[in-house]
N, C-alpha and C positions, 0 to 999 in steps of 0.2 A: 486629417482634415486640414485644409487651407484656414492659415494662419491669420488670414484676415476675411474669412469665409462667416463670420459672427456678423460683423457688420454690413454685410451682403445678406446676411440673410434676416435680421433684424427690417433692413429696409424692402425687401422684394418679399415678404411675409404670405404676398396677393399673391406666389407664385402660381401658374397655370399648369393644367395636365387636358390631355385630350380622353378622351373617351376610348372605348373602341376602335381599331383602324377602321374596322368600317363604317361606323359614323364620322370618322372624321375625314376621310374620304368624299361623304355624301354632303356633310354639311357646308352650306355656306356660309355660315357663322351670321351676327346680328350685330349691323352695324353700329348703332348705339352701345351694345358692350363693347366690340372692339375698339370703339372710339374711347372710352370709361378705362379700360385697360389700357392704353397709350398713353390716357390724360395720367393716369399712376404712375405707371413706370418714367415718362417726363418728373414727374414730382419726388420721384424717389430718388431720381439723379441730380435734383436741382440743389439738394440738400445733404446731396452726396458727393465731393469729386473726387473719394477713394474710391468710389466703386464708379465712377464715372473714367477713370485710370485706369483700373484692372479690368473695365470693359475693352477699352482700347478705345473710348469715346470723345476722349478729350479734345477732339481738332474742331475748326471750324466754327460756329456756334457757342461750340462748349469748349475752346481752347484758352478761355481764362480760369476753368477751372484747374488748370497741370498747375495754375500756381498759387493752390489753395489744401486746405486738406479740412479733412467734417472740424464741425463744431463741437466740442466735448465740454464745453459747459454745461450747467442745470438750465441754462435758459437753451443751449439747442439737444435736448434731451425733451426736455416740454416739446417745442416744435417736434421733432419725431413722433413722440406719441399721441402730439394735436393732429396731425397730419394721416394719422394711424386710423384716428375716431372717423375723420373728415370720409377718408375712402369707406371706411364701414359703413357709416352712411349713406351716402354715395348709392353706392351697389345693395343693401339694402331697400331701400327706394324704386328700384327696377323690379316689376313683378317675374319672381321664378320661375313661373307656370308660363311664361311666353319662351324661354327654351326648351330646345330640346339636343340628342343626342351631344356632340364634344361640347354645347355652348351649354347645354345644363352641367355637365361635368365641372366644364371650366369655371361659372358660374360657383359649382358647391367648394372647390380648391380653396379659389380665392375667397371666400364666406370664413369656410373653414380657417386659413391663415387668418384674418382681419380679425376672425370671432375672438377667436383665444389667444392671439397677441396685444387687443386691444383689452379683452377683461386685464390679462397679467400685469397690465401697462397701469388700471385704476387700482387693481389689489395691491400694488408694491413702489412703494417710493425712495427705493435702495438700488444702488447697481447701474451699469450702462443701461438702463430699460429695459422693461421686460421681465423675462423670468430666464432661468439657465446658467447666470453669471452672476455671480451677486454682487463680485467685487470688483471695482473701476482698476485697482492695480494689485497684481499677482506678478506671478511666473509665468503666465500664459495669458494674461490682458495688459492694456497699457499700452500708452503709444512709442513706449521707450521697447517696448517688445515688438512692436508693430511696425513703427514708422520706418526704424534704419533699414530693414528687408524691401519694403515696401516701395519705397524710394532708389531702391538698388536694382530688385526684380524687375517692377511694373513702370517705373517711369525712365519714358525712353528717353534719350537723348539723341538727337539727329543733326541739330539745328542749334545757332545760337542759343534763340525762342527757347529751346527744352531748356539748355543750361541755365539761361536765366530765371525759369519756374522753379527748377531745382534749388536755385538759392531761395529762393522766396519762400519755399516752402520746407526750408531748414529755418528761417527764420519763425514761419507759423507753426514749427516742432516745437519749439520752444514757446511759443504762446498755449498748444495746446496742454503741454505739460502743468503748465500752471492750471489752465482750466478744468483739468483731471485734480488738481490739490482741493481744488472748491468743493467738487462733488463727494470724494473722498471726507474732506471736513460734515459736511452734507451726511453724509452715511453716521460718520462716526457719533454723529450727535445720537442716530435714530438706535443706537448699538451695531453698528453692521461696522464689524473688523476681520481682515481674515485672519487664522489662525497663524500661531507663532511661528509656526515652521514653515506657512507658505508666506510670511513675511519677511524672513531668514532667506528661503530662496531666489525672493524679489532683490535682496537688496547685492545679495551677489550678483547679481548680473544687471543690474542697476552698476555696479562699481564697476563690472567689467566693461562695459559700454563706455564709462569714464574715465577708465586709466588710460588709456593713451593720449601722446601730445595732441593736440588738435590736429596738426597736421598729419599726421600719420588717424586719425579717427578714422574709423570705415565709411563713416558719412565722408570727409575728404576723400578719401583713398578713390574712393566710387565714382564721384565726378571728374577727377583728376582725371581716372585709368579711361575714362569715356571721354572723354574731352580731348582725348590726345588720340583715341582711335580714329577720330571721326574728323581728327585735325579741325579741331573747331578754336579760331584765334582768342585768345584772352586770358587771367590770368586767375583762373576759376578755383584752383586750389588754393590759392590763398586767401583769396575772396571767401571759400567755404570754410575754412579754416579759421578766417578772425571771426564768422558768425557762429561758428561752436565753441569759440573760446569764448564771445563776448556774451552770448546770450541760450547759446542749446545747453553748455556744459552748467551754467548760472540757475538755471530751470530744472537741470538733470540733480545738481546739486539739492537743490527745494526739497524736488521729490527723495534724493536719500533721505537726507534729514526730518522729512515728513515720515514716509516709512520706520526709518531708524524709532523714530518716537510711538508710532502705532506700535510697534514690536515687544518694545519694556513693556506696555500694560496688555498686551494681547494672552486670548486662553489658548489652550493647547486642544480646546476640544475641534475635530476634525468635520461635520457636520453642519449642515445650515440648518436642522430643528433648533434650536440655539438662538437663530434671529427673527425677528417680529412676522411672525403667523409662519412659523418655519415647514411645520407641515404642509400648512397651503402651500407656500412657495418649493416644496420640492416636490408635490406633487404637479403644479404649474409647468415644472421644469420637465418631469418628463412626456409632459404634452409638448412643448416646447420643442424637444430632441428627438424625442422619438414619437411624436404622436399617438402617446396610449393613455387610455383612462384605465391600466390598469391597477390594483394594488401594489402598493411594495412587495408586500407579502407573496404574493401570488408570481410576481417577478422575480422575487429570492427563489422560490422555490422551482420553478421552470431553469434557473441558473443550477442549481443544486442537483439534479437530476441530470442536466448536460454533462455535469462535469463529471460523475458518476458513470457515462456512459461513455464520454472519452478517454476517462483512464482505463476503462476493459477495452478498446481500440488500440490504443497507444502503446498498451501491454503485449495484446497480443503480437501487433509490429516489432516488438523491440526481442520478446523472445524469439520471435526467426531469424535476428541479427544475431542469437546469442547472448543480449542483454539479460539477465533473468534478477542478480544479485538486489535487494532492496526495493521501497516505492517504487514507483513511477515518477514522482518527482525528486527523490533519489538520484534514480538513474537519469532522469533529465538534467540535473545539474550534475551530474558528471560529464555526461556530454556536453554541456556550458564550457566546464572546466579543462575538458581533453585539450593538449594544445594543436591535435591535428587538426581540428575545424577552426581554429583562430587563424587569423592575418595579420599579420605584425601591425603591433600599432605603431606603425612612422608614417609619413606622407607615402611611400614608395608602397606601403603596404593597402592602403587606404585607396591609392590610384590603381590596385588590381584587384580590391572588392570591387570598384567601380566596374574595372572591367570586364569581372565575372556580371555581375548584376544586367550590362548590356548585351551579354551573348544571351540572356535569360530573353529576354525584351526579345531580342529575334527571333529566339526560336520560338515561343508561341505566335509572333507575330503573323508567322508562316502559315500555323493551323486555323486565323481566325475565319477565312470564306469557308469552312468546313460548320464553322459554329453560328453564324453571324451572315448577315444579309446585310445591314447597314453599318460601314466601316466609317469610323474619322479621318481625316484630311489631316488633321492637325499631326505633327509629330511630337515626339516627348521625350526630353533631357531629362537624366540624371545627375544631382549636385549633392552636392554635401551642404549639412545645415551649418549660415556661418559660425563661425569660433563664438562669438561675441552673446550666440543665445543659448547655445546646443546644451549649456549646463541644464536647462529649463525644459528644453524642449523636448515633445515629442520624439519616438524612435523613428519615425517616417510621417510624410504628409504630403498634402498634393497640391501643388496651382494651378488653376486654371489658363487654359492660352487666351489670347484674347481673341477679340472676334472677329480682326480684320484680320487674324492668322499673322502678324508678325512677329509672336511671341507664343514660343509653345508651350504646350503643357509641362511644367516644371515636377518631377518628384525630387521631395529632399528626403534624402537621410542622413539618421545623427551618426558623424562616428567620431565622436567625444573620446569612444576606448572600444578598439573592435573587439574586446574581450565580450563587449555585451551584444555582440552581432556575428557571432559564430555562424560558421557556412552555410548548415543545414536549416537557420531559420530566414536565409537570405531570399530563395525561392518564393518562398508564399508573400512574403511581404512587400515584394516586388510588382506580383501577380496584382496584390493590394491596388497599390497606388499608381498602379501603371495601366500594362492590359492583362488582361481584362477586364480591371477594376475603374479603378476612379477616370483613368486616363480615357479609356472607352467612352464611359456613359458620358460623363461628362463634355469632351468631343461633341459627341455624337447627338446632346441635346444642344449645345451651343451652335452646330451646324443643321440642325433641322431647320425646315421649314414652317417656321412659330412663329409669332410675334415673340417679340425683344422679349417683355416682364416674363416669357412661357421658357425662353432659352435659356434664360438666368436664375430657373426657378431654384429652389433649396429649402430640402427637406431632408434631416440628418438623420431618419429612419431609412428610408429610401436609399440615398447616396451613401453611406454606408453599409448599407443591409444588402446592397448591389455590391459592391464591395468583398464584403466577405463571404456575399454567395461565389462571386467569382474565385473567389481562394480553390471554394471548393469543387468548381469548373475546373480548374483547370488539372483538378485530380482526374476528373471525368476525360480533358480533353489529352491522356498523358501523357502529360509532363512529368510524372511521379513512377512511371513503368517503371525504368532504371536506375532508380533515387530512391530506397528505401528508408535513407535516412531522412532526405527532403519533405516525402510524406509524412516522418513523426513530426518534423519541423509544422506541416501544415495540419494535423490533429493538434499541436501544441499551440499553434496560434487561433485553432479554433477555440479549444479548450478555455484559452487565455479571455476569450468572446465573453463563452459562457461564464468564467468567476467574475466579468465584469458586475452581471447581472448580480451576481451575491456580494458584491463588494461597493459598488453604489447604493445598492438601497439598505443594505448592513451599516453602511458610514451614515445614509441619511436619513436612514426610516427606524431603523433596530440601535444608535447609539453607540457602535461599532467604535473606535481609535484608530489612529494611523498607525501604530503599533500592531494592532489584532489583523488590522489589512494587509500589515506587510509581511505580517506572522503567515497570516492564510495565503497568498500570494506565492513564500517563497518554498513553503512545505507543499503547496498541492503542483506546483509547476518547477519550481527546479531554476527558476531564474537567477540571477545574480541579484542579491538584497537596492545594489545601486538602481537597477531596472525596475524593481518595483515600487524602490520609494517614489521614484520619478511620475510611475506610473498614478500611483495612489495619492498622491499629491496632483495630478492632474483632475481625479476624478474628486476633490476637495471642494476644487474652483472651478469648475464644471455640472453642475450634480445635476444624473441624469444624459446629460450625453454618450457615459460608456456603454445603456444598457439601449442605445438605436442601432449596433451594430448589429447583435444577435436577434433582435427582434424582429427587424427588417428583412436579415436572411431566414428566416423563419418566414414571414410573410410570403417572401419570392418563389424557397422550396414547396410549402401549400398552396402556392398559384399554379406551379409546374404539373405537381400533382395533378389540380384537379382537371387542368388542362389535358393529360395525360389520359385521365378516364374519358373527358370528353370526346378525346379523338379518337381514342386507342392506336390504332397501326396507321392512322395518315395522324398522327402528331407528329408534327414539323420543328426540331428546337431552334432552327435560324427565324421561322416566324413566331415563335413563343418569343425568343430573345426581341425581335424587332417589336413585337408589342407591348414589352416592358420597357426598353428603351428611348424609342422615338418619341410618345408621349410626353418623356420628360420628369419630375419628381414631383411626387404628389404624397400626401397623407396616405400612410398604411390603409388604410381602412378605405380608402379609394382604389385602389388596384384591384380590386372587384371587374372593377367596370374597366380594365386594360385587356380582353379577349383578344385569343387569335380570332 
């Protein structure tokens, strides 16, 4: 998932979905909503100009926003969640009974997001707002994690004008820094700290971000190496340089030393039961992520089951290789361990995973009019996550292009140590965050024809669950005929789905340890111990987001189905797919109403 896709989607909460194609076809929609849904998405951006940047919106109008960045005080935290109530109201106030077909749908989306972002917003007075996150600074939140990418990726430089917002808003780096210590202090009072080990891995990469000269900083580096493409006159590297000596690094500093001191008195317990009304709040959270009211309990055991059933898959696979000796996760870390699936970890080695990874990108690219009616415009690079996070980070994830198509879709992957990205899991993962995964849909709802708040929408059940249905596409479209190890690769990343489901609600429902996670993690899948902790430590600061992948592809495979009976022999998969896709993302529980 896009690393700054939280705050995108905290704000467009009212995202939209269509109904039916054929009601949305028919309909002329109701100008008073569509005017209500404008007046949102304006207000969502006015309060926003990260996500007013990662739109590609920032010119014209909104071109003093390139030299601003949100507010992350408790006073623009209130505003968010004032603004939150405002639209619930709002659209509450409009009688439902006067839609109908896509404008009642879109109608119950937007209810839906407003409903349950604005209760989590009165129930919990901890964390960036909301529910899903509890903690303002981790390994995986924080503008010191956020901003340096953010800045490098999504703000362009063309023009003087861009360089001079880029300074400005290294200088607002540093003011937000600070305003992140307030809320942090804020938490701390209420008990809400995170655990010692995700404090531990905050503060290395907090240090990493710090040990370079200023000059040499990636915040420098970044302005520099663009300022000198685009030949644009002035003397911006040093310029950017005395403001991270004088005031980012001074702020960066805070924040160790704040962190540093959270860490001596922090508990080791892994879980948010722990903080004030913990179970509400983790039950919040997977409404939040994956839009379920279901139990932990009931989510453990649908995980338990999966996994049960992809290790007699993954078995059978591996004895037609000849695999047979020990588990299945056994043999899966042995194949971790073989050095024939490794690539040297140097640069040189690292520049031909890449390479492989883009002959992958083509050759499905080739099969998509065989699967697929509505194709993206946008194209989509392959990078590496920079040095400065990758300790932290995610093994892959995906940006967003923007909208005017001068920035494409970005996938990154970590390769920290390609020892934890062996050949055979490089295919699915690919498939993941590229096509026909995130890189598609996402395309492909940012270029429909919706209104803005409908293109932008985000729902991590959905875009996700699309996602790792696609993994399992593209066995179907094969890519896997020839690959018999590529296929264990993609049962093992399914597999990996399904322990998420036993391993989020284990950490946050059953009392679980990051110990017991990384125990069960490295014995039932064969990972390297580094991958897992990474892993399980994300799903710390998270809780509830690992279990919208499997859920959602579960969702999508029970839509195919039932489609499938509907039609029987004129079931069409290019219009199955068009009608899960162009709509856009919506609450599980609304894909009902997405028919061919």
């Amino acid at each position: 998932m896009s690393m700054h896709r939280r705050k995108m989607m905290t704000l467009t909460a009212a995202a939209l979905a269509t109904g039916p194609l054929r009601a949305l076809a028919r309909s002329t929609g109701s100008q008073a909503l569509g005017a209500l849904f404008d007046r949102f998405m304006k207000e969502n951006l006015d309060i926003s100009p990260m996500t007013t940047t990662g739109l590609g919106l920032d010119t014209g109008a909104r071109a003093h926003q390139k030299s601003e960045l949100d507010d992350g005080s408790e006073a623009g935290i209130a505003r968010q969640k004032a603004l939150m109530a405002s639209q619930l109201a709002r659209l509450a106030a409009l009688d439902r009974s006067q839609f109908s077909g896509a404008d009642a749908v879109s109608y119950d989306v937007i209810m839906y997001g407003l409903r349950t972002g604005n209760a989590a917003n009165r129930a919990f007075q901890y964390g960036p707002g909301g529910a899903g996150s509890p903690y303002v600074l981790s390994q995986l939140t924080g503008s010191y994690q956020q901003v340096p990418s953010f800045l490098d990726d999504e703000h362009s430089i063309e023009t003087r004008a861009d360089a001079e917002a880029y300074l400005a808003r290294l200088q607002a780096f540093a003011r937000l820094m600070d305003q992140e210590i307030e809320v942090v202090r804020h938490d701390e009072a209420l008990g809400v700290v995170p655990p010692d080990f995700v404090l531990g891995k905050t503060l290395e990469q907090m240090r990493a971000l710090r040990a370079p000269p200023p000059d040499q900083a990636s915040l420098t580096r970044s302005i520099a190496r663009r300022v000198q493409a685009r030949g644009i006159p002035g003397d911006y590297a040093a310029r950017a340089a005395r403001i991270v000596a004088s005031e980012v690094y001074p702020a960066l500093e805070r924040q160790i030393a704040l962190v540093g001191g959270l860490r001596r008195g922090a508990v080791h317990t892994a879980g948010v039961a722990r903080l004030p009304r913990g179970a509400e709040y983790y039950a919040a959270s997977l409404v939040s992520w994956a839009t379920t009211d279901q139990e932990p309990a009931q989510i453990h055991r649908i995980g338990l089951d999966l996994v049960r059933e992809h290790i007699s898959r993954i078995d059978t696979l591996m004895q037609a290789q000849g695999m047979t000796a020990g588990t299945v996760g056994a043999r899966l870390h042995a194949m971790y361990e073989d050095p024939k699936f490794l690539y040297p970890n140097t640069d040189q080695g690292k520049d031909a995973l890449l390479a492989d990874l883009n002959r992958r990108v083509r050759s499905v690219r080739a099969k998509l009019p065989h699967w697929f009616g509505a194709l993206p415009k946008a194209d989509v690079v392959i990078r590496r996550v920079p040095k400065e996070i990758e300790a932290g980070a995610p093994g892959g994830y995906y940006n967003e292009p923007s909208l005017d198509g001068k920035r494409p879709g970005i996938y990154w992957i970590n390769l920290r140590d390609t020892a934890e990205v062996p050949s055979w899991t490089l295919p699915t993962l690919t498939y993941h965050e590229s096509i026909p995964g995130h890189h598609l849909q996402l395309s492909i709802q940012r270029e429909a024809k919706l209104p803005l708040i409908r293109r932008v929408s985000f729902y991590s059940a959905y875009i996700e669950g699309w996602a790792l249905y696609a993994e399992q596409l593209a066995v179907e479209m094969g890519e896997y005929d020839h690959d018999p190890l590529g296929h264990i690769g993609q049962l093992h990343d399914s597999m990996f789905r399904a322990m998420r489901l036993v391993m989020d609600t284990g950490i946050h429902a059953m009392g679980w340890s990051r110990e017991q996670a990384i125990r069960y993690y490295t014995d039932t899948l064969g990972d390297p111990e580094t991958v897992a902790t990474t892993e399980v430590e994300r799903y710390c600061v998270w809780p509830g987001q690992a279990c919208s992948y499997m859920l959602g592809k579960l969702k999508f495979l029970a839509e195919r189905d039932r489609a499938r009976q509907a039609h029987g022999a004129h079931f069409d998969i290019r219009a199955f797919h068009d009608a899960m896709l162009l709509p856009g993302a919506v609450p599980l529980e609304l894909l009902d109403h997405m028919q061919v």
